[in-house]
C-alpha positions in Angstrom: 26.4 82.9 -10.5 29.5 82.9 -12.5 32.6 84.9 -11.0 35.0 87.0 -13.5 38.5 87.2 -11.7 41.1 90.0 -13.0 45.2 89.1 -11.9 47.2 92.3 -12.1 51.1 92.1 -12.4 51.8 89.3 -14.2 53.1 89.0 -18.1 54.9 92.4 -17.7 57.5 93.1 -19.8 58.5 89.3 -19.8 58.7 89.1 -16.1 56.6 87.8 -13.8 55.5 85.3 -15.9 52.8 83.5 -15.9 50.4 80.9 -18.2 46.8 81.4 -17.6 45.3 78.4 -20.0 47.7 76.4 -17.7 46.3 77.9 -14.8 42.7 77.7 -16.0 43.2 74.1 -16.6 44.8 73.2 -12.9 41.5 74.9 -11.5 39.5 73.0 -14.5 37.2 71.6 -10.9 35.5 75.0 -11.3 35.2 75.2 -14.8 37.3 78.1 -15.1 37.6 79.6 -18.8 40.5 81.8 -19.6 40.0 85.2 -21.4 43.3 85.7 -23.2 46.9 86.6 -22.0 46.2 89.4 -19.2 45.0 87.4 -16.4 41.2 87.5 -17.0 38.8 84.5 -16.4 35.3 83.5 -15.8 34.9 80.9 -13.4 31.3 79.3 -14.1 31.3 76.9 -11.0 32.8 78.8 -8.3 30.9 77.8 -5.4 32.0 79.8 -2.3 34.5 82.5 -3.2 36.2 82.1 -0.6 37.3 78.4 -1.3 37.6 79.2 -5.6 40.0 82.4 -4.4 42.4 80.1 -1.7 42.3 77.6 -4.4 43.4 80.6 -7.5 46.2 81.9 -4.7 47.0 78.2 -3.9 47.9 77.8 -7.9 49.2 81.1 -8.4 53.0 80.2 -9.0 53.6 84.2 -8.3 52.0 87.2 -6.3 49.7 89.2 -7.9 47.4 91.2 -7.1 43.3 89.5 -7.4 40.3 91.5 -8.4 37.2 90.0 -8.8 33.4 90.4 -9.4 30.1 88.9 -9.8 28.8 88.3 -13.3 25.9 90.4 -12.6 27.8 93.3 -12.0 29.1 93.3 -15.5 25.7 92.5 -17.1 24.3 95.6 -15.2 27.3 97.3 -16.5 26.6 96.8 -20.1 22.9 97.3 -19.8 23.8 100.4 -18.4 26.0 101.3 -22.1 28.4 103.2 -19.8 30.5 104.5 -23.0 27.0 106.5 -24.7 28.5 109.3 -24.9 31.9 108.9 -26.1 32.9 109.0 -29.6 35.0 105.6 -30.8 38.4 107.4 -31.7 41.1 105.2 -32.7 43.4 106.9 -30.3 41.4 106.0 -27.4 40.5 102.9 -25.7 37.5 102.2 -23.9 38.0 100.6 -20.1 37.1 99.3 -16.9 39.3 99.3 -13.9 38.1 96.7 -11.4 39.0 97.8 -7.8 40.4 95.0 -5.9 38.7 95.9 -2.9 36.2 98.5 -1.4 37.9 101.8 -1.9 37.9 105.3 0.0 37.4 107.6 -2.4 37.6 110.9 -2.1 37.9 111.8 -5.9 34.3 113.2 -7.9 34.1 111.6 -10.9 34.1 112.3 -13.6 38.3 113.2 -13.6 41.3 113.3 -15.4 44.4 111.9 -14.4 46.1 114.4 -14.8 44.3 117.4 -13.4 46.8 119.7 -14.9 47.7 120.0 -18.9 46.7 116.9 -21.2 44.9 114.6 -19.8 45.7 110.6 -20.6 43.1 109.2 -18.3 39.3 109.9 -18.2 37.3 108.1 -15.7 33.6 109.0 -16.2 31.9 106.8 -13.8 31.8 104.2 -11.3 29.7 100.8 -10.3 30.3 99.2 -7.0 33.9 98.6 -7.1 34.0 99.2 -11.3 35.2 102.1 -12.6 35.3 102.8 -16.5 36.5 105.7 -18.8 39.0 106.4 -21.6 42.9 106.3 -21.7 44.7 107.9 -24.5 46.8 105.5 -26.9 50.3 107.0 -25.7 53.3 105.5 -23.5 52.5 107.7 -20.7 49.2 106.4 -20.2 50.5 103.3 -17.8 51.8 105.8 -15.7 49.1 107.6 -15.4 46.7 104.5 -15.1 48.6 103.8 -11.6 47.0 106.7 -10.2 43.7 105.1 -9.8 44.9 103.1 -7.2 45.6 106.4 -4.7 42.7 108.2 -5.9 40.9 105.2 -5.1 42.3 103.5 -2.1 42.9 100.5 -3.3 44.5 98.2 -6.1 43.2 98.2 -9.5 43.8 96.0 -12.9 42.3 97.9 -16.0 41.0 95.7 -19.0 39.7 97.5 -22.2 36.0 96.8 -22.6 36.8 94.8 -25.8 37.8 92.0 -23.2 35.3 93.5 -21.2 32.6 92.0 -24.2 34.6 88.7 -24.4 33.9 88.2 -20.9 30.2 88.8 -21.6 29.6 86.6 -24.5 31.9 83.7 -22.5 28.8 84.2 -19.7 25.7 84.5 -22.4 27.1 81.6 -24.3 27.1 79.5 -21.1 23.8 80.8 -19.7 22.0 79.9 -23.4 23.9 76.4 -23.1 22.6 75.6 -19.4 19.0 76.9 -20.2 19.1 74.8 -23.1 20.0 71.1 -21.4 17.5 72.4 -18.6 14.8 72.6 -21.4 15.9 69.2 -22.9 
């Protein structure tokens, strides 16, 4: 089962930089594919988890902060159309916010961050350790997206779910290529 991994703090504001087709390549041994400049990528040979993540923080020139989840749990995710009921707005963006570990929550979803007057952050459910919602196209939004790691008790790195999608068609493309050489 494939592996998605999610690095938080790095390409911020031109600090803390880091390449991740670089880094995909050095950990090319677990056919790691890289999902565009944030820090996403689907590693399609991980074997143990434990020996692909010591290997990532081995190549990591940098800290940062590691979130990760099985394929599956984004599969279920999308069969599950978590965003059904929101309108596409152009001044909102669809999300996920992967929790870097198990969390102690104390917050009933759905919420907005913040409780009081406009609200730039809608979480409107939860999966294991996914959470998904809305943000609000503003400069405040960041801000208010940091919050999610206190309500939550524990790191988090957001993604939108366009990369979200990109992540899924990277697996169904390699799942349709593997049954097809298994057919052949």
């Amino acid at each position: 089962m494939a592996l998605i991994v999610f690095l938080r703090g790095i390409n911020v504001g031109g600090h803390r930089t880091l390449r991740p087709s670089m880094l995909a390549k050095e950990l090319d041994a677990y056919d790691v594919v890289n999902v565009g400049a944030a820090g996403t990528f689907v590693v399609r040979k991980p074997g143990a988890p434990t020996k692909f993540l010591a290997a990532l923080h081995g190549n990591l020139p940098l800290e940062a902060v590691v979130a990760f989840c099985d394929s599956s749990d984004l599969i279920r995710l999308e069969m599950d159309n978590p965003f059904r009921t929101e309108l596409a707005r152009p001044d909102l963006v669809q999300f996920v916010s992967i929790l870097s570990k198990a969390g102690r929550s104390q917050a009933t979803l759905p919420l907005v961050i913040p409780q009081e007057g406009e609200w730039f952050v809608r979480i409107i459910g939860s999966r294991n350790r996914l959470l998904f919602g809305v943000y609000r196209r503003h400069m405040k939004t960041i801000g208010h997206l940091s919050r999610i790691d206190e309500l939550f008790g524990a790191p988090a790195t957001t993604r939108s779910w366009s990369t979200i999608l990109s992540v899924l068609r990277i697996l169904k493309s390699h799942k349709h290529r593997a049954q097809l050489s298994r057919e052949n």
